[in-house]
C-alpha positions as CSV (number, residue, x, y, z in Angstrom):
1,X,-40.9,18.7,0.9
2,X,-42.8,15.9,2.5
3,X,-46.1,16.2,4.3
4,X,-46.8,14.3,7.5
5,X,-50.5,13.9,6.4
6,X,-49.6,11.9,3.0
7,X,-46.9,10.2,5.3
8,X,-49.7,8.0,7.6
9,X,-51.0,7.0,4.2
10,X,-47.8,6.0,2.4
11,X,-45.0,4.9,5.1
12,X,-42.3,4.8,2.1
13,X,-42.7,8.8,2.1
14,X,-41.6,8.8,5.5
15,X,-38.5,6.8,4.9
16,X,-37.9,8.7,1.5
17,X,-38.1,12.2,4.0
18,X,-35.9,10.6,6.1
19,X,-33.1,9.7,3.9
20,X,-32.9,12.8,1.7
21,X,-32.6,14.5,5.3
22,X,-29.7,12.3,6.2
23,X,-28.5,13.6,2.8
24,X,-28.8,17.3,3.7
25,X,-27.1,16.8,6.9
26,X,-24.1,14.8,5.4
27,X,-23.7,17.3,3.0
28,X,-23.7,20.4,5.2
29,X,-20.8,18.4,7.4
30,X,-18.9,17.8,4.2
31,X,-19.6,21.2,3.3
32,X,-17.8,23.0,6.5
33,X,-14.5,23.3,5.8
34,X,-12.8,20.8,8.4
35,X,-9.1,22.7,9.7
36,X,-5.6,21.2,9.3
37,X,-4.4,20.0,13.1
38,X,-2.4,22.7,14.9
39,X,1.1,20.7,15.2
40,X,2.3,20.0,18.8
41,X,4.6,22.5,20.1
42,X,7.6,20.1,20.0
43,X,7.3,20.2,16.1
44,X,7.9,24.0,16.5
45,X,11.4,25.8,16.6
46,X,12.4,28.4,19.2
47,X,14.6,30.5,18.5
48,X,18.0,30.2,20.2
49,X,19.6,33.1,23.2
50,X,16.4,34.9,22.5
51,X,17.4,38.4,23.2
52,X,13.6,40.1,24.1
53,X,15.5,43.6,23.9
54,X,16.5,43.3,20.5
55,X,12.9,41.7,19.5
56,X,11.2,44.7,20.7
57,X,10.1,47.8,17.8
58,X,8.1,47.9,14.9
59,X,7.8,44.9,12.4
60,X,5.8,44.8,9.3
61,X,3.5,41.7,8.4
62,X,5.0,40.5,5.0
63,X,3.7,37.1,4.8
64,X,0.5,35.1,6.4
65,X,-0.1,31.5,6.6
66,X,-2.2,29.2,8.8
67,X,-5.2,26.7,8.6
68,X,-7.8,29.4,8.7
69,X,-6.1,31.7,6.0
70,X,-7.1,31.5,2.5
71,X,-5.3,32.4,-0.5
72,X,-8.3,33.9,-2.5
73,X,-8.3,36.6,0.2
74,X,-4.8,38.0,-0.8
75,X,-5.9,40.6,-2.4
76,X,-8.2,42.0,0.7
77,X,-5.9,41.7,3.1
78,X,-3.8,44.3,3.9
79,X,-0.1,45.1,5.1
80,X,-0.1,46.0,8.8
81,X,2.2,46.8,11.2
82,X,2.8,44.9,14.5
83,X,5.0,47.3,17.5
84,X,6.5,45.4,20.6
85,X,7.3,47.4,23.7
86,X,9.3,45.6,26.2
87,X,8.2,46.3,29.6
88,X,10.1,45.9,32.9
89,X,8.6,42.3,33.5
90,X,10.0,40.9,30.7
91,X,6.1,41.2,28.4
92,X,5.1,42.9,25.3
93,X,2.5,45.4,24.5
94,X,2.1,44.5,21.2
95,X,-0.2,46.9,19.3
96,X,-1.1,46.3,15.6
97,X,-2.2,49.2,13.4
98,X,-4.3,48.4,10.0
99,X,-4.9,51.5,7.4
100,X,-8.3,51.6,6.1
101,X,-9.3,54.3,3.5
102,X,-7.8,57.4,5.8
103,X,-8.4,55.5,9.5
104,X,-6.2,53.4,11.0
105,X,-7.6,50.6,13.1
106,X,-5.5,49.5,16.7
107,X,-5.4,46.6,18.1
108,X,-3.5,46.1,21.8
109,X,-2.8,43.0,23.6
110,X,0.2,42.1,26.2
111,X,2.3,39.1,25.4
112,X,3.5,37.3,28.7
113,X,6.9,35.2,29.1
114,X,7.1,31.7,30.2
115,X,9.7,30.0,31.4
116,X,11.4,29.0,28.1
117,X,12.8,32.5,26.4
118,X,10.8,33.7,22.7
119,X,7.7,32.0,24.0
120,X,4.9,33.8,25.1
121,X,1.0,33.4,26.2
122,X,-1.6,35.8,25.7
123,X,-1.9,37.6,29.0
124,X,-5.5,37.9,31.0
125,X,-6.9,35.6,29.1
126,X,-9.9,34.7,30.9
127,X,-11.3,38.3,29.7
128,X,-11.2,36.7,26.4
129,X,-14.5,34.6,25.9
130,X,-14.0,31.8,24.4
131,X,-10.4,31.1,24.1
132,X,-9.0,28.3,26.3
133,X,-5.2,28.9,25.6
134,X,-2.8,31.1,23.3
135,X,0.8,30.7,22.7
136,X,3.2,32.7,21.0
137,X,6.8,31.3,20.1
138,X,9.6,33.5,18.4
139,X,10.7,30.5,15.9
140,X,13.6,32.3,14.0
141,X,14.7,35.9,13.6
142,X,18.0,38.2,13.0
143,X,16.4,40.7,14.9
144,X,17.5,43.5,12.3
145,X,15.5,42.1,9.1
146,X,13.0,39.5,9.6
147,X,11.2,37.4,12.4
148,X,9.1,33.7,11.8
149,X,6.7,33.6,14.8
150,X,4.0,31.1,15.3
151,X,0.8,31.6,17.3
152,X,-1.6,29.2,17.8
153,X,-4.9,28.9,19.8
154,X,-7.7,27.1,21.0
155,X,-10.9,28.7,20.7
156,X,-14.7,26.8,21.7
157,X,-13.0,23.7,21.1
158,X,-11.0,24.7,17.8
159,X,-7.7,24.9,17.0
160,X,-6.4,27.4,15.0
161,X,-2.6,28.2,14.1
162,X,-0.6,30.5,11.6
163,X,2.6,31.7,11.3
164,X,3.9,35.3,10.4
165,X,6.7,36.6,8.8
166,X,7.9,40.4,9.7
167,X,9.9,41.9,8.2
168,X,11.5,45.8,9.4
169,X,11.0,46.7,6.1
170,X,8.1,46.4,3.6
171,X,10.3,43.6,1.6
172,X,12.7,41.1,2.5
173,X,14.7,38.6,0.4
174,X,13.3,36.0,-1.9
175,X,15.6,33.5,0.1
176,X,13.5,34.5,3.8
177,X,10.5,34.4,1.9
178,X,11.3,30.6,0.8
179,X,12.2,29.9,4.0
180,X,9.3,31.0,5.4
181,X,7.1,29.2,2.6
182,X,8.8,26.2,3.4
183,X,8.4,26.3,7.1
184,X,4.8,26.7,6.5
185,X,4.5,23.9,4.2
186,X,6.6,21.4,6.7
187,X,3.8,22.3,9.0
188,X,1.2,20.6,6.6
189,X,-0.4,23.7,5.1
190,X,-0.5,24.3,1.6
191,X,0.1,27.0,-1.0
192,X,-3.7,27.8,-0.6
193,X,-3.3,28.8,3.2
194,X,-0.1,31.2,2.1
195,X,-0.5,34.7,1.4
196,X,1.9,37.8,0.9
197,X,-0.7,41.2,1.9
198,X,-0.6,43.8,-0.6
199,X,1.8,46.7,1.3
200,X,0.1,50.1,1.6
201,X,1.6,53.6,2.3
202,X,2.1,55.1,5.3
203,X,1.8,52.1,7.7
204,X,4.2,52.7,10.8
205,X,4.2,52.9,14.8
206,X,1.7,54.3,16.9
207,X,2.0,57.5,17.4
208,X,0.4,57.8,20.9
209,X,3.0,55.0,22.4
210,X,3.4,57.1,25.4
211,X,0.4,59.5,25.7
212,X,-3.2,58.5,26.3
213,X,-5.0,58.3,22.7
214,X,-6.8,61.1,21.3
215,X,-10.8,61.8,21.7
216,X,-11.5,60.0,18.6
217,X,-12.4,56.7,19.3
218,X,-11.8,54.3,22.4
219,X,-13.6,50.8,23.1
220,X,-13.3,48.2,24.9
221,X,-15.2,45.0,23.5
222,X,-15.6,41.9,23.9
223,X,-16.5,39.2,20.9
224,X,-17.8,41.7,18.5
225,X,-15.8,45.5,17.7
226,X,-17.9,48.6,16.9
227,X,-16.7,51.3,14.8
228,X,-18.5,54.4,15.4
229,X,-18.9,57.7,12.8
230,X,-20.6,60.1,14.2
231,X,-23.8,58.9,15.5
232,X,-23.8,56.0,13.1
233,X,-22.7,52.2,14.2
234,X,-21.5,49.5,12.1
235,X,-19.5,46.3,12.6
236,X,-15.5,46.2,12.0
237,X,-13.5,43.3,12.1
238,X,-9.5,43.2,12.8
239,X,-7.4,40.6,9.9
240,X,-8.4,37.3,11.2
241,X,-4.8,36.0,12.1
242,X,-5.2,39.0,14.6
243,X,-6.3,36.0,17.1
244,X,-7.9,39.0,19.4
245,X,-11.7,38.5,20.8
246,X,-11.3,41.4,23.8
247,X,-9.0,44.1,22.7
248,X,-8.6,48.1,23.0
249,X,-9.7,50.1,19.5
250,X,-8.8,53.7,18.6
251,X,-9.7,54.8,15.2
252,X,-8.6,57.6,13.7
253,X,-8.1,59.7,10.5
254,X,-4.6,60.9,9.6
255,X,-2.8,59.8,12.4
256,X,0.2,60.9,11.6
């Protein structure tokens, strides 16, 4: 630490403060971790004769990757389940369900159409603070086994992407895994930014699809999400590929 009194007497304190603060600051830069580029959308396949009918139903997350996903956190990140509910304009409601402990944790948002077929943005998106644009594009699937779909958004000026691979079931082929790692990898993200989430029992649809949720928990929130027991409050946080900053939240025990 330098003091400013001993600085009038000496003037090479000053410039001695001065340079290990130019230090501290080029370390803290070097320090955050800088993101890979999100690729331009023209880099990015779309799947051919998208059928949306065919796309719609339940799909398990099997495999992660993107530039904010990190491999050490394989092991904390759980398999969810992702259900997409065609409605008559052509959009999902896509709601994600996470298990934790005996809860399950929802998250719903609507994907909209645009003008080409298996691409999608994230609709009312100005209720989202913070996020200046959200795509979604279909880039393979056989509809019956797997899907590779890549999101990618731009949040306060950051870009972020990832790309998931459902599957219907829990597991899917070593040869779709591949392909997926290697899609992933074209994209410039590395082994380290691919991870496979540990399955866990009983993950499945929602059962509430067509009834209003039960009295357990409902929220709508924007930035932060609170989960409530009783009359105790503590922060919860969906999986970060979630991409969701305002979203609807049941959480309850045994769902069925």
């Amino acid at each position: 630490m330098v003091l400013l009194a001993s600085c009038h007497r000496e003037p090479g304190l000053l410039w001695l403060g001065f340079t290990l603060l130019g230090a501290l600051h080029t370390q803290a830069r070097s320090s955050t971790p800088r993101l890979l580029r999100a690729p331009p959308l023209s880099r990015i396949p779309l799947q051919p004769n998208f059928q949306a009918d065919q796309f719609q139903g339940k799909w398990y997350t099997v495999g992660v990757a993107g530039n904010a996903i990190k491999k050490e956190e394989q092991d904390q990140f759980k398999m969810y389940t992702s259900n997409y509910e065609l409605k008559e304009d052509g959009s999902y409601n896509v709601t994600s369900i996470l298990l934790r402990d005996e809860r399950c944790d929802y998250w719903i948002r609507t994907f909209v159409p645009s003008s080409r077929p298996g691409q999608f943005t994230l609709g009312n998106i100005r209720s989202f603070p913070g996020i200046r644009s959200y795509t979604v594009r279909v880039v393979n699937t056989d509809y019956n086994q797997f899907a590779i779909v890549y999101f990618r958004k731009v949040q306060r000026k950051q870009g972020y992407f990832k790309i998931t691979l459902y599957g219907r079931t829990k597991e899917l082929t070593p040869e779709v895994r591949e392909n997926f790692i290697t899609f992933a990898k074209s994209l410039g993200l590395t082994d380290d930014h691919i991870i496979f989430p540990v399955p866990i029992a009983g993950a499945g649809a929602p059962p509430y699809r067509h009834q209003e949720p039960p009295p357990c928990l409902f929220f709508h929130l924007q930035d932060q999400r609170l989960e409530r027991r009783g009359s105790e409050e503590t922060q919860a946080s969906p999986p970060s590929d979630l991409h969701t900053h305002r979203v609807t939240f049941w959480n309850c025990a045994n769902p069925g």
